[in-house]
C-alpha positions as CSV (number, residue, x, y, z in Angstrom):
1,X,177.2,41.0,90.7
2,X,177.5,40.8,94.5
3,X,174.3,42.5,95.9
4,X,175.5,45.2,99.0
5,X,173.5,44.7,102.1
6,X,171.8,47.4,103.7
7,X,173.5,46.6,107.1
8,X,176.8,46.6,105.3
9,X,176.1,50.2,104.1
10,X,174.8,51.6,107.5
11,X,178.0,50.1,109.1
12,X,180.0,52.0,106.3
13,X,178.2,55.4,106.9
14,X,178.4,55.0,111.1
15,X,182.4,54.5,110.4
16,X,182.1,57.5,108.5
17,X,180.5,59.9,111.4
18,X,183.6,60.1,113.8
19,X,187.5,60.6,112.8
20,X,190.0,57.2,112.6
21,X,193.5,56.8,112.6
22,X,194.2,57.9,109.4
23,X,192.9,61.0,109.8
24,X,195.3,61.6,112.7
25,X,198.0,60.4,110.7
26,X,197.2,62.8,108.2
27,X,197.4,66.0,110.4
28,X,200.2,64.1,112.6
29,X,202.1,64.1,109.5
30,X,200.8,67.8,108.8
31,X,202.1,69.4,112.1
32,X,205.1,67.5,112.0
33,X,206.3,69.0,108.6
34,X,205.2,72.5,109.9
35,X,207.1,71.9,112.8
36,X,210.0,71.6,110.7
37,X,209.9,73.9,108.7
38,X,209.7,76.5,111.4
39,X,212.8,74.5,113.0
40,X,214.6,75.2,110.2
41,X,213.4,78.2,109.1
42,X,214.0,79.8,112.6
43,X,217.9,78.0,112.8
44,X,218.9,80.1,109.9
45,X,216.8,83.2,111.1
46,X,219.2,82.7,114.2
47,X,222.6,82.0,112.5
48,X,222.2,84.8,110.4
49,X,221.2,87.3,113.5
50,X,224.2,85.7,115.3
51,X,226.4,86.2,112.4
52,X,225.6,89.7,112.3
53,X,225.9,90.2,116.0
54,X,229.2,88.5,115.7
55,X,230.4,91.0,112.9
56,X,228.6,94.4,114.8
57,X,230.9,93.2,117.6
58,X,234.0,92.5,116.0
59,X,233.6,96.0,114.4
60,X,233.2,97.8,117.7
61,X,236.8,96.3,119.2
62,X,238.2,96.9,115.8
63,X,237.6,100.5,115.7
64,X,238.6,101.0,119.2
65,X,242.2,98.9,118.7
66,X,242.1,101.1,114.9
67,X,241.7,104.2,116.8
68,X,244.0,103.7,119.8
69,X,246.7,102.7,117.2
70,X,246.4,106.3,115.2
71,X,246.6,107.6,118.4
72,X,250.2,106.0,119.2
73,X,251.4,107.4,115.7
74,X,250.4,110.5,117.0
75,X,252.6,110.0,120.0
76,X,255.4,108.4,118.2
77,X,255.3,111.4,115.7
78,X,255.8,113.9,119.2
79,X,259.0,111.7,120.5
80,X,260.5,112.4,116.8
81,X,259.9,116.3,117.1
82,X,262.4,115.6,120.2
83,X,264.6,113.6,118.7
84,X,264.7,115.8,115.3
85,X,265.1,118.8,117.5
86,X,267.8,117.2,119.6
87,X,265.9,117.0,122.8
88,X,264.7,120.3,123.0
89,X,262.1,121.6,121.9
90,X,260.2,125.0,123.3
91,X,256.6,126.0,124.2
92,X,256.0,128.1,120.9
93,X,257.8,125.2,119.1
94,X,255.3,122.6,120.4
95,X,252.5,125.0,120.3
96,X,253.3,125.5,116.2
97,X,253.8,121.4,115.9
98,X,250.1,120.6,117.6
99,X,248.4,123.1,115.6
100,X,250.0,121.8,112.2
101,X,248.6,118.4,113.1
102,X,245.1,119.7,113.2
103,X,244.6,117.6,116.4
104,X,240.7,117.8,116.7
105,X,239.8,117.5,113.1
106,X,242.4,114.3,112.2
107,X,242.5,112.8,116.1
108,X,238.5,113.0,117.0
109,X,238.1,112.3,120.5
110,X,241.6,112.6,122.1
111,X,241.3,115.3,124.9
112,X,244.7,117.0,123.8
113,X,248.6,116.5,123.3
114,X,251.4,117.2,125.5
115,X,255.0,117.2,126.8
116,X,256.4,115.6,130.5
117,X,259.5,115.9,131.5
118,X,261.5,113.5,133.5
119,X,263.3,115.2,136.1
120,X,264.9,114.6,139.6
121,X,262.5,115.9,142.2
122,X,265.8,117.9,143.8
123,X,265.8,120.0,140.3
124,X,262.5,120.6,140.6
125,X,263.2,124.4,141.5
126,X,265.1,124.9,138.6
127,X,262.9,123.4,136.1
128,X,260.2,125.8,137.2
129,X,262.3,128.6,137.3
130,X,263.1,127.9,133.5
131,X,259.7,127.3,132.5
132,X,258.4,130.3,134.0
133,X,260.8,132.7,131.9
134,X,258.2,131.8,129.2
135,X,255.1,131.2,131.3
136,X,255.2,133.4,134.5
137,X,252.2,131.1,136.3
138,X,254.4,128.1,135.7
139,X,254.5,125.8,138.8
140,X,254.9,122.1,139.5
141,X,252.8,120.5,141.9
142,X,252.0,118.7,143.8
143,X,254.4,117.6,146.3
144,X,255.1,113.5,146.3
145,X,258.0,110.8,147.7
146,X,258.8,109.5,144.6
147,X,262.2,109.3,143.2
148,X,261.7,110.7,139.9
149,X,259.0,113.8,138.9
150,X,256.9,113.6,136.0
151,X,255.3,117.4,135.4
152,X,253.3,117.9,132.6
153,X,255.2,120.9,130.8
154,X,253.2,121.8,127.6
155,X,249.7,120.8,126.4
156,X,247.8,121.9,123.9
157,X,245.1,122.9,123.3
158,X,245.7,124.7,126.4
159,X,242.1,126.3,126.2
160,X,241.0,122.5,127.6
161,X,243.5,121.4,129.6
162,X,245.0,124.3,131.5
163,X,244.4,122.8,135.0
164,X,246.9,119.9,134.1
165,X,249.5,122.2,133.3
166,X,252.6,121.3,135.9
167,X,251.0,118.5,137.5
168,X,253.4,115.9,138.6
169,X,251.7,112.6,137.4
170,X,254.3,110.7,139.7
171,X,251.7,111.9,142.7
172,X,249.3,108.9,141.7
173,X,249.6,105.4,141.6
174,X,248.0,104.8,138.1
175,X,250.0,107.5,136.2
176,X,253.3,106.6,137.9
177,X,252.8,102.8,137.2
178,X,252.4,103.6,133.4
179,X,254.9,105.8,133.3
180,X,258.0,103.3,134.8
181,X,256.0,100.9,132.4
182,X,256.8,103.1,129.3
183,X,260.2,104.1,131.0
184,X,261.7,101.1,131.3
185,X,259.7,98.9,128.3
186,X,260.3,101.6,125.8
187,X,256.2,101.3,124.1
188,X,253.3,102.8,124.3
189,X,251.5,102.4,127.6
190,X,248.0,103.6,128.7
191,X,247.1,104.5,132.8
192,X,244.9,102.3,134.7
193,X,241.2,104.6,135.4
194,X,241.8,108.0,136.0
195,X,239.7,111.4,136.4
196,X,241.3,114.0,134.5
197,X,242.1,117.0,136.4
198,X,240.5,119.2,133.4
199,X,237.6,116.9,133.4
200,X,234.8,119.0,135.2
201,X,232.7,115.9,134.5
202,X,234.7,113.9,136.5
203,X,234.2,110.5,134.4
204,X,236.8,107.6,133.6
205,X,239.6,108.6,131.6
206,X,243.0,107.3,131.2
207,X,246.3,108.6,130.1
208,X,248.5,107.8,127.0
209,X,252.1,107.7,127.4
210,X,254.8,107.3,124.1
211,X,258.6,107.4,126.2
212,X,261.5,109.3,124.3
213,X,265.1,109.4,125.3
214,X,268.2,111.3,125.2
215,X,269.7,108.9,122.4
216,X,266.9,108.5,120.3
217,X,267.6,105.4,118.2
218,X,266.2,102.9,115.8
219,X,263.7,101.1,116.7
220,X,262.9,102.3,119.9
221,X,265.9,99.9,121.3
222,X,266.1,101.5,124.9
223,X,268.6,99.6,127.0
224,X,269.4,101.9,129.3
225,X,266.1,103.5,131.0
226,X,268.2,105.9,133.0
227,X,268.5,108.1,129.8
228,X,264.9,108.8,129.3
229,X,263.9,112.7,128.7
230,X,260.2,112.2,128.8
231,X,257.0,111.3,127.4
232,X,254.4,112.7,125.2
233,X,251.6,112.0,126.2
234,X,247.6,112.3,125.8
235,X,244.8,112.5,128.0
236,X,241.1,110.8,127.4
237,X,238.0,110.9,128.8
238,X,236.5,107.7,127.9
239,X,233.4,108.8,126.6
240,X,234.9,111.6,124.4
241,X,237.1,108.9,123.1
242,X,234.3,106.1,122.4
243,X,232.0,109.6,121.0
244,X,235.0,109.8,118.4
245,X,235.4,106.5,117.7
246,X,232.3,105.5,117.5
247,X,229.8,108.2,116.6
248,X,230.2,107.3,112.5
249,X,229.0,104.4,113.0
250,X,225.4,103.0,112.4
251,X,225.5,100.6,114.8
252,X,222.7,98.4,116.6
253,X,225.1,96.8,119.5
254,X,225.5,98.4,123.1
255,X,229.0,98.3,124.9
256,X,230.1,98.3,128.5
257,X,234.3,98.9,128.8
258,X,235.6,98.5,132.0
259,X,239.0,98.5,133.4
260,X,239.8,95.9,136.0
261,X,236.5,95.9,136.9
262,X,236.4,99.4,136.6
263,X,233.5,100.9,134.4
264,X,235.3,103.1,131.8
265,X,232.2,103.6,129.7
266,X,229.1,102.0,129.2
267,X,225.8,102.0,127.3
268,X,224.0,99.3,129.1
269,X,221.2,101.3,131.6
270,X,218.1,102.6,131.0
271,X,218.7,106.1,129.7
272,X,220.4,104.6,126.9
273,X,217.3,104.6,124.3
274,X,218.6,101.6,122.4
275,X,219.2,99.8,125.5
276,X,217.5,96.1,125.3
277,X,217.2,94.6,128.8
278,X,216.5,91.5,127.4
279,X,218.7,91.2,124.7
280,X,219.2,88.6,122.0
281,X,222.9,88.7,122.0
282,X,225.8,89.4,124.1
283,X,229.3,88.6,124.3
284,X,232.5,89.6,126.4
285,X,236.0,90.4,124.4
286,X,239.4,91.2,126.8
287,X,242.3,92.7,124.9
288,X,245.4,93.6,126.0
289,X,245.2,97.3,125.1
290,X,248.6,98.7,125.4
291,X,250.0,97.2,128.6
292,X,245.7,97.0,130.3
293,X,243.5,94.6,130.1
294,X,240.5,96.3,128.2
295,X,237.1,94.1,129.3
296,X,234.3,94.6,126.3
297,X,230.9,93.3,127.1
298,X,229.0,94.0,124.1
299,X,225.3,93.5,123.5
300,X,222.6,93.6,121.3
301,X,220.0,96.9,121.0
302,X,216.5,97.4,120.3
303,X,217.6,98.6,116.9
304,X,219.0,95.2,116.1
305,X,216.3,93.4,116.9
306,X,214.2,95.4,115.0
307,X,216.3,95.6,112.1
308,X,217.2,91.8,112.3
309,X,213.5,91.0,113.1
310,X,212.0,88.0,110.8
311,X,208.2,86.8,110.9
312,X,209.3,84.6,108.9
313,X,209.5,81.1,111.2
314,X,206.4,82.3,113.2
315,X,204.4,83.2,109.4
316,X,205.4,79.4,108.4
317,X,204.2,78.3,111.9
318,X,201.3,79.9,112.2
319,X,200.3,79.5,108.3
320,X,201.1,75.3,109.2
321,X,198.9,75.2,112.3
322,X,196.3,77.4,110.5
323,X,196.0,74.4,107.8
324,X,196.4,71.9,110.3
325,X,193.0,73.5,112.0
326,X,191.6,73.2,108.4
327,X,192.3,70.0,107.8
328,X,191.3,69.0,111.4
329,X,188.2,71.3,110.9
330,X,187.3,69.7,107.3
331,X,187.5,66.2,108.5
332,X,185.2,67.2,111.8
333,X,182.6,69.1,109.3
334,X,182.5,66.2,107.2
335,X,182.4,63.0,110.0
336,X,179.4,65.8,111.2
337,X,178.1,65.5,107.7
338,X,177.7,62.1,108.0
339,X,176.5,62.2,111.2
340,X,173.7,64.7,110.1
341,X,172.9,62.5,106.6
342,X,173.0,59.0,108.8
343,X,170.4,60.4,111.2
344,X,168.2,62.5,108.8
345,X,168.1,59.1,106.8
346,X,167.0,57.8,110.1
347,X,164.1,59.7,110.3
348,X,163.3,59.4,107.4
349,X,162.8,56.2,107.8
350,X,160.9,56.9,110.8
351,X,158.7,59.4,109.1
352,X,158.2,56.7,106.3
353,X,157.2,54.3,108.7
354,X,154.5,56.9,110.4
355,X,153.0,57.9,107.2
356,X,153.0,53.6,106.0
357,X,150.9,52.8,109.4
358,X,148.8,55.9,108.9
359,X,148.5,55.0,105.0
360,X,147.6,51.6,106.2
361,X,144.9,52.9,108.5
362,X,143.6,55.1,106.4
363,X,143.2,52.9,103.1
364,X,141.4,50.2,106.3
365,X,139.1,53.2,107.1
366,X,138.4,54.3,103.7
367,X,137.5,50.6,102.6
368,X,135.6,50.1,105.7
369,X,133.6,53.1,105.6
370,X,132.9,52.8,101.8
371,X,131.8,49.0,101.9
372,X,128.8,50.2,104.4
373,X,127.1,52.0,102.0
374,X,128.0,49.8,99.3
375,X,126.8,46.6,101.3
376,X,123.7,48.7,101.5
377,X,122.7,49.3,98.1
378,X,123.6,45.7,97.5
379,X,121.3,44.9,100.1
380,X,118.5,46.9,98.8
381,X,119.4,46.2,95.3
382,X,118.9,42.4,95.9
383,X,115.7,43.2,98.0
384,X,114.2,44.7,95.1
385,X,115.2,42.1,92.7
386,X,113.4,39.2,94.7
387,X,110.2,41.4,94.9
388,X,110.2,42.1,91.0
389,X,110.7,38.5,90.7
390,X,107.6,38.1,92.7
391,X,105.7,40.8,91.0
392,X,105.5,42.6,94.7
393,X,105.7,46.8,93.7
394,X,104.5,47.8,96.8
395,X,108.5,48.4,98.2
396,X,109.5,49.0,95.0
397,X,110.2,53.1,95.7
398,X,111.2,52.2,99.4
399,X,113.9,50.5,97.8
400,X,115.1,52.8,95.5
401,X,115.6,55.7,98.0
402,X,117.5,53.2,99.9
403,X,119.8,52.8,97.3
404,X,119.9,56.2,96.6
405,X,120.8,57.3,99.8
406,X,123.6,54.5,100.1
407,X,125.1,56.1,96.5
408,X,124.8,59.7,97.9
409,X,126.7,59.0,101.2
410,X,129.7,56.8,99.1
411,X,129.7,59.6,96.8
412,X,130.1,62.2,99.9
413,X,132.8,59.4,101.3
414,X,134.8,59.6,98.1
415,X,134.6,63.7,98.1
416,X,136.2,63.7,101.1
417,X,138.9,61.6,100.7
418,X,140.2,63.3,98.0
419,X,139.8,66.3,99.4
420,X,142.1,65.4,102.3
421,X,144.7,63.5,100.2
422,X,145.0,66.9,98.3
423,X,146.4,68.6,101.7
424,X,149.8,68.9,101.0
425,X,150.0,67.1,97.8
426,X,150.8,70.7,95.3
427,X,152.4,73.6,96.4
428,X,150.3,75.6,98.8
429,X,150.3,79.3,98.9
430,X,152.2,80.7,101.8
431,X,152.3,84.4,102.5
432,X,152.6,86.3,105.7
433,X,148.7,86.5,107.6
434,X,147.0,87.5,110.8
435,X,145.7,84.8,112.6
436,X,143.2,86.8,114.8
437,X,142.2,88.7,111.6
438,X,141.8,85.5,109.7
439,X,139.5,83.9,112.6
440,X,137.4,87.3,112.4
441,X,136.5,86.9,108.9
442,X,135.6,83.5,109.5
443,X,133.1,84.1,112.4
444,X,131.7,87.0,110.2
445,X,131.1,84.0,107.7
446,X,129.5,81.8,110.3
447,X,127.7,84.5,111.9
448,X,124.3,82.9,110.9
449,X,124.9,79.7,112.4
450,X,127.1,81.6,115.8
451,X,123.2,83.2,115.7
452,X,121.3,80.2,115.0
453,X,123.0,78.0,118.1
454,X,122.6,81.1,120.1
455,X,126.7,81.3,120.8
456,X,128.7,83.5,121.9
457,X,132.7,83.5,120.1
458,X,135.4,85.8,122.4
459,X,138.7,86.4,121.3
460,X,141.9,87.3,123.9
461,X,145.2,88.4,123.3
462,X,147.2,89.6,120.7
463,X,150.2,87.4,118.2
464,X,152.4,87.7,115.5
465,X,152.0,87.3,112.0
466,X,153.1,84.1,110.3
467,X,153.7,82.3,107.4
468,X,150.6,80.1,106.0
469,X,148.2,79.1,103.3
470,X,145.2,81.3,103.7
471,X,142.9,78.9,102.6
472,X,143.6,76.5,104.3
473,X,144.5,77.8,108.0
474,X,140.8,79.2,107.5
475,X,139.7,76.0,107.0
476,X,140.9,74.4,110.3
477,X,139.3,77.8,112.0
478,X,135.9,77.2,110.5
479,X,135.8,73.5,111.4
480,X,137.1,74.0,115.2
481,X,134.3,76.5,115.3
482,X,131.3,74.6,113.4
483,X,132.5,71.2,115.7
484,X,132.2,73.6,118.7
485,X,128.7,74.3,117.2
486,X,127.5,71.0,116.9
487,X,128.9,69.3,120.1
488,X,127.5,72.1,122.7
489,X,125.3,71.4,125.4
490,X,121.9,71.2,124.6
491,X,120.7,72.7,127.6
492,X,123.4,76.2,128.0
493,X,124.0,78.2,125.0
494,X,128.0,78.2,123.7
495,X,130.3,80.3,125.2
496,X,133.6,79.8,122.8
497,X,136.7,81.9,124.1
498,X,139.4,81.8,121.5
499,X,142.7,82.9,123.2
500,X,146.3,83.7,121.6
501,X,149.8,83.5,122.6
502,X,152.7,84.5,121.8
503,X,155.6,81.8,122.3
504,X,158.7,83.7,120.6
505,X,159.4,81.8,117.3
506,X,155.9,80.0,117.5
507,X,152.0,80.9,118.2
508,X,149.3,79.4,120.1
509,X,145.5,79.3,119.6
510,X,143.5,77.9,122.2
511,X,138.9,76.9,121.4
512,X,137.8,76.9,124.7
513,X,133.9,75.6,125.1
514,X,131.5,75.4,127.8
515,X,130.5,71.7,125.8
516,X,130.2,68.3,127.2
517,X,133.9,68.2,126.3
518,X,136.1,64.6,125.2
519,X,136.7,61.9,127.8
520,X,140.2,61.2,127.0
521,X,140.1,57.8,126.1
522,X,138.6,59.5,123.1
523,X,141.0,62.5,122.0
524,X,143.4,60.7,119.7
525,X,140.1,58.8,118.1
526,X,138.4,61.8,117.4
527,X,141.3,63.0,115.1
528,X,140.9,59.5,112.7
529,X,139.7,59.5,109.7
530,X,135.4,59.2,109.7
531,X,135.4,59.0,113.4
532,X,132.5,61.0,115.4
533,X,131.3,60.6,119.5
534,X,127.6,60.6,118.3
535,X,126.5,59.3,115.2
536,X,123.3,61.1,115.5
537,X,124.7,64.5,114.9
538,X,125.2,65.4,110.8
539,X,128.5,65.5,109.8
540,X,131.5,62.9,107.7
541,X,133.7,62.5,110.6
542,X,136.9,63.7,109.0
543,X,136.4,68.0,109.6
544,X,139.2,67.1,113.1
545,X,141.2,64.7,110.0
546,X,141.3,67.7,108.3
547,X,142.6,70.3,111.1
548,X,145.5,67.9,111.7
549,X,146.6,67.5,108.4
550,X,146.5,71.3,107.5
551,X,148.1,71.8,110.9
552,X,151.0,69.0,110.7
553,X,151.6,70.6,107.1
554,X,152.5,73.6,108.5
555,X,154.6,72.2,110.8
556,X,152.4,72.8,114.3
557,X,150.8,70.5,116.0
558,X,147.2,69.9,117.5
559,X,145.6,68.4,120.7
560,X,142.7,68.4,122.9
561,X,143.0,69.3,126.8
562,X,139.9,70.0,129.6
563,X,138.6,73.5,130.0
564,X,139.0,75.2,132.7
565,X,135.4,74.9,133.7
566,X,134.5,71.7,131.9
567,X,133.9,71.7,128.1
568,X,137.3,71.0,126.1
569,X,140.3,72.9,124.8
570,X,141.5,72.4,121.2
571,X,145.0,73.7,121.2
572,X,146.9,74.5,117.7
573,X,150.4,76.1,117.9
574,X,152.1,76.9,114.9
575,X,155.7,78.4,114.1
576,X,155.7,81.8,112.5
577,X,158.3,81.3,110.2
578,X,157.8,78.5,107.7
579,X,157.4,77.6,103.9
580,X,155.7,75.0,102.5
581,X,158.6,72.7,101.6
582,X,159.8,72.9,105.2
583,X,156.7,71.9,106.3
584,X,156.8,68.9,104.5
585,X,160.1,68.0,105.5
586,X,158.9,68.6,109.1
């Protein structure tokens, strides 16, 4: 089986910390199917909407061609009173016709329903004279050039309309045009824009002409215009008419109707509540609406976008892009993942490295320092064997406290080592303490020997609690203390200031001494494993060891600075927040 280098696996775990081309393919290929799917989504959203629109519209034109043709029956019915009558027919006799129609309830939105006369202006005195045997007010009016006069003679219901009653429609251009229209085509024919007379308003309206003729015959064949009687006729006010028309309808589409460019109604400004000014529709529709070109620009309403709203292509685009960003997101988290493995792996390696070099120092030291004594009792052991040989006693007992002494201090050698290869080799016990409370107890313990050296220990400041093993953080406090002890001058008593800070997430503790202090060639040294400054002073040389170990196990650190006024400044700072197994993995 091939064997996998480790180069080859680094190189396969560096690829895998950053994103590659297939990953952009991937959500490439993602967007571009959400991008899609909102296409399409949103074209049928938008030929459906348009559809509608298209159908709301039609509707509109429909119903106004639907109700402008039941108004020509209307008319058409009038001209066939005349002709059943025989061309005459009275006020009470069209009053009585008008009434049996039910005009408002089965012709909503027409303004009324009424009779002109064609007559020659020259009998004008005489129409009014018979008129006026019925209706005493009776008058035509007003006065006009025209060759023919066109009075309106009855109209109901008068209570509306009483104002138009005799008016000569011939006076103005609009209603005369429609009127010779009607005359000489025979149909139906509407009036350009008008203002009713009866309109106090004073909006758009128009007039409604149906012609009828002395020889009414079949169907409507008028060759001979000269013979016309009159018309019945209706006037409108457009938005009475559109009101009518109209006002059943639950519609979501605005109109604008104009006349030759003539607004005859409209529903596109502001007081409109439905009005869009932005709408999503519109369209324009001209029809030839009885002899005038009707213009209908027709628009959708706020109601028909809210009705015809659809979240639907935004929901698909949004829910797309959303997985897009969590694909994108998933593929960053785990090239980060990588990243994060590759370099705790690194050091790792690093930290494996450190602890080899300080394994391999320390397994130097520990041989070095145990062979002295051993190479001493084998010393004296040999000694004594060549002076037993030689039956010499006299060094015998020399001899043996020699090697007694060599045994005690390899003994104490061993002690120690095991004692600092137990630091952070078992699960420590961690709780939350007082550092300035813990470093009281322990000058209380070492108050016969703070006596004894004539010392003087002063705390400053104030600090947090952390997280630490009791036993042993006092353990780095009593040998900073004792070392402070045994190193002082010999001519000025101790003056040890211990001072805390507070650093936010970590502590500091500061052992300032009045000592000789540490040249500092020698401040890493000191912290090695059975390493003093002077031999001559009792002690194993690994109490500093121990203070760094505890120390790096709770994941501080320790070094050694000048005091202010000479002496030296052991420095410890520690985080206040930390367990045991993050310690070690610090």
């Amino acid at each position: 089986m091939m064997q996998v280098q480790p180069d080859d696996i680094r190189t396969k775990l560096e690829r895998a910390t950053s994103l590659h081309m297939i990953h952009w393919q991937v959500i490439l290929g993602s967007l571009v199917l959400t991008l899609f799917a909102w296409h399409m989504a949103k074209k049928q959203v938008e030929e459906r909407i348009s559809k509608q629109f298209e159908r709301e519209s039609s509707q509109i034109v429909e119903l106004v061609q639907e109700r402008m043709e039941k108004y020509e029956d209307a008319l058409w019915a009038g001209t066939a009173l005349y002709d059943t009558l025989g061309g005459e027919v009275s006020h009470e006799e069209w009053f009585t016709y008008t009434h049996s129609i039910t005009l408002e309830e089965k012709y909503p939105g027409i303004n009324g329903i009424g009779v002109i006369h064609a007559i020659d202006p020259a009998d004008i005195p005489a129409f009014n004279a018979s008129q006026q045997r019925e209706r005493a007010d009776f008058r035509v009016f007003p006065e006009h050039n025209r060759p023919i006069a066109y009075p309106i003679t009855y109209i109901e219901p008068i209570e509306l309309n009483r104002k138009a009653v005799g008016l000569d429609i011939a006076h103005e251009i609009n209603r005369y045009t429609a009127a010779e229209k009607a005359r000489l085509s025979g149909k139906a024919q509407i009036t350009g824009p008008i203002v009713l007379v009866q309109d106090s308003t004073k909006t758009p309206g128009f007039l409604f002409y149906a012609p009828f003729y002395e020889h009414y015959g079949d169907e409507h064949d008028h060759n001979h215009a000269e013979e016309l009687q009159g018309l019945i006729y209706a006037p409108f006010v457009v938005k009475k008419l559109m009101e009518g028309a109209l006002s059943q309808e639950n519609r979501h589409v605005n109109l604008h109707l104009s006349d030759d460019g003539v607004t005859l109604y409209s529903e596109l400004d502001e007081d409109n509540p439905d009005y869009d000014p932005d709408p999503q529709h519109e369209q324009t529709v001209t029809l030839n609406i009885y002899g005038r070109d009707w213009s209908f620009e027709i628009e959708s309403g706020l109601s028909f976008r809210e009705a015809q709203g659809s979240n639907q292509p935004i929901i698909i685009l949004l829910g797309g892009i959303l997985i897009d960003v969590m694909i994108f997101a998933l593929f960053t988290l785990l090239a980060r993942s990588n990243r994060q493995a590759l370099h705790y792996a690194d050091m790792a390696n690093i930290e494996l490295q450190s602890k080899n070099s300080e394994l391999e120092q320390y397994v130097y030291t520990a041989s070095h320092d145990l062979k002295s004594p051993l190479f001493s009792i084998q010393g004296f052991a040999n000694l004594l064997r060549e002076d037993l040989d030689a039956g010499n006693f006299q060094n015998l007992s020399e001899y043996a406290d020699c090697i007694i002494t060599g045994t005690d201090r390899m003994r104490t050698n061993i002690e120690v080592l095991l004692e600092l290869s137990r630091i952070g080799r078992s699960d420590e016990d961690f709780s939350l303490i007082s550092c300035p409370g813990l470093i009281n107890e322990t000058i209380a313990d070492l108050s016969d020997q703070i006596e004894a050296a004539n010392a003087t220990v002063r705390t400053h400041g104030s600090i947090p609690n952390i997280n630490a093993d009791t036993v042993r953080l006092r353990q780095v406090f009593e040998n900073l203390i004792v070392n402070a002890i045994k190193y002082a001058s010999e001519d000025t008593p101790l003056v040890l200031d211990i001072e805390y800070t507070n650093l936010g997430d970590r502590i500091r503790v500061d052992f300032t001494d009045n000592g000789p202090g540490v040249p500092e060639q020698y401040r890493e040294l000191i912290f090695q494993l059975f390493q003093r400054l002077e031999t001559d002073i009792h002690g194993t040389g690994v109490g500093l060891s121990i203070v760094r170990r505890v120390v790096e196990i709770h994941g501080g650190k320790v070094w050694i600075e000048d005091g202010p006024d000479g002496g030296a400044r052991f420095c410890i700072e520690l985080p206040v927040h930390m367990t045991f197994s993050n310690a070690r993995a610090a």
